[in-house]
N, C-alpha and C positions, 0 to 999 in steps of 0.2 A: 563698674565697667569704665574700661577708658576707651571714648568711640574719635577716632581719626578720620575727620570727615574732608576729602582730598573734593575739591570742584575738578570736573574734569577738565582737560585739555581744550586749546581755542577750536573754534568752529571759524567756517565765512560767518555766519551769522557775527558772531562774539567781533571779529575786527573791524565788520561793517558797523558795530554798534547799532545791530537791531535785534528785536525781542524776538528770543525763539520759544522760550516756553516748551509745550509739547509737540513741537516740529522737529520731528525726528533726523536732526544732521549730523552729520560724521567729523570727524576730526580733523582738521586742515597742514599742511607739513609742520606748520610750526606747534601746534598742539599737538601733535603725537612727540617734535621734539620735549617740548615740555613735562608730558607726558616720563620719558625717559630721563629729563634730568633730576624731576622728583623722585623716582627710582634708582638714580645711581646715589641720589643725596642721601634715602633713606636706607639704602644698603651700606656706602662706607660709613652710616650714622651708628651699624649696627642696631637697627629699628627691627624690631620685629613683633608680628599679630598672629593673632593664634587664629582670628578667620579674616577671609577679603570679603567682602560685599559691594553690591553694586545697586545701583537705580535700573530700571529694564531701559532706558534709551541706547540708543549706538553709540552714543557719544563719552557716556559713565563707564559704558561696558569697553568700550576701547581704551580707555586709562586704563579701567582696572585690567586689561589685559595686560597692557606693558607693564603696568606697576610690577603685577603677578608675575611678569619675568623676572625684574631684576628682582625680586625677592626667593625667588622658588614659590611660588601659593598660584593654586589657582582660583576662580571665583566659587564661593561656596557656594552664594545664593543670591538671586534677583530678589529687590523688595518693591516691591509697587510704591508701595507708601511711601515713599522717598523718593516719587517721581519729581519731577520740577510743577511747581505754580502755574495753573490753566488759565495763562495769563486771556484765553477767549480771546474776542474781535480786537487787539491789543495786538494778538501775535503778528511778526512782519513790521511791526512800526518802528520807529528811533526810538533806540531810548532816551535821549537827551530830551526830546518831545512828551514822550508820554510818561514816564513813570515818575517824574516829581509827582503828577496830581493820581495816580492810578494807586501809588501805594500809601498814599495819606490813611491816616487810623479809619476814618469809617466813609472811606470809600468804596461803593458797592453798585455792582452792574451785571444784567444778567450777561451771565458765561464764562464772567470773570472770577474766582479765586480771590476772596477778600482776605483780609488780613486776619480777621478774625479764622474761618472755614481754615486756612492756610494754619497758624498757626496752631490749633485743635490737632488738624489730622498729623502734622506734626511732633508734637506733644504726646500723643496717643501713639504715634509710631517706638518712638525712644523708650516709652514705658516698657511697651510689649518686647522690643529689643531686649532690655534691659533686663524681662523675666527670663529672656532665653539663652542671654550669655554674660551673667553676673560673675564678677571678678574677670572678665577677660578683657582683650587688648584689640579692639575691632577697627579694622580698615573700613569706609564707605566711601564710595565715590558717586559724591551726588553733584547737585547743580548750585547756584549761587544762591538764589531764596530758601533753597533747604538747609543752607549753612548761617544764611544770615537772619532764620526763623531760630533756630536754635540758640544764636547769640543774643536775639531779644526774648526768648526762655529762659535765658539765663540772668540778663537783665534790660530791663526795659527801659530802664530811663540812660543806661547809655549807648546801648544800639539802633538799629532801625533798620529799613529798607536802602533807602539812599545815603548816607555820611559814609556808614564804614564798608570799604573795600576790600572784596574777597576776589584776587586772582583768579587766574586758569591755574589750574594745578596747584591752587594755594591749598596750604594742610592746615587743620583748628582741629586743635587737641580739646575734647571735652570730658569732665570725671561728670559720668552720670549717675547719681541715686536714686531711689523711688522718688517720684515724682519733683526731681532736683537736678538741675544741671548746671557746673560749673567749667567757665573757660580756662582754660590753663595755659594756651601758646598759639600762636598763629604764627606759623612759617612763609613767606612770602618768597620764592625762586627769582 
């Protein structure tokens, strides 16, 4: 399976550079622009997925709308399991402040989403994916912990939480096998 996992478009949250986690916010003008130019890029790219998916936030589900315009698709299905990291009494803070020490390897607080819990469900998610749409060409639009869990799935000792940088509307091509995931491209708009 090749899973195309798009972060959604900016939020106020994303430019104030504070943590939204599961604070459910909408899209701001320049993230729905965003939004659109990933879609226009992935249509004259001639790109195309055989399903779109989404995270249930308003924020996922509104990329994946526009995407789903400029491609013809509509959204197949909502997946929970692809929601964003409950980043708990964290949410609303800078991230410049809090997430060097929040996502260190075995940092752990109640309410918070450790990196291990994170990881797992994760992991666990892309499997079952993977039973259900093997050899196909999958859109997801999730959030930034859910793209940058997958890249430290894929390898740990050169990803992480904070060094590598995933956009608003940036796309990371992954080939998934059982229990195997490899990166193949990250497009940056």
């Amino acid at each position: 399976m090749i899973l195309a996992m798009v972060r959604h478009g900016e939020t106020d949250y994303n430019k104030q550079r504070l943590i939204q986690g599961r604070i459910d916010n909408v899209l701001n003008e320049n993230g729905k622009n965003q939004a659109h130019t990933l879609g226009t890029y992935l249509k004259e790219n001639n790109e195309t997925f055989d399903v779109l998916m989404t995270s249930p936030m308003l924020r996922a589900k509104e990329t994946a709308q526009i995407l789903g315009s400029h491609l013809n698709m509509t959204i197949t299905s909502e997946h929970v399991a692809f929601i964003e990291r409950d980043f708990g009494p964290f949410e609303g803070k800078s991230v410049a402040d809090t997430l060097p020490f929040i996502t260190k390897h075995d940092f752990k607080t109640k309410g918070y989403e450790d990196n291990e819990a994170l990881l797992k469900r994760l992991s666990d998610a892309v499997n079952d994916l993977y039973k259900t749409h093997q050899g196909k060409k999958v859109l997801l639009v999730v959030h930034a912990h859910v793209i940058k869990s997958l890249l430290i799935l894929a390898d740990f000792e050169k990803y992480d939480y904070i060094t590598h940088y995933v956009g608003n509307s940036s796309i990371v091509y992954f080939d998934v096998k059982p229990d195997q995931i490899s990166v193949l491209n990250q497009i940056d708009l």
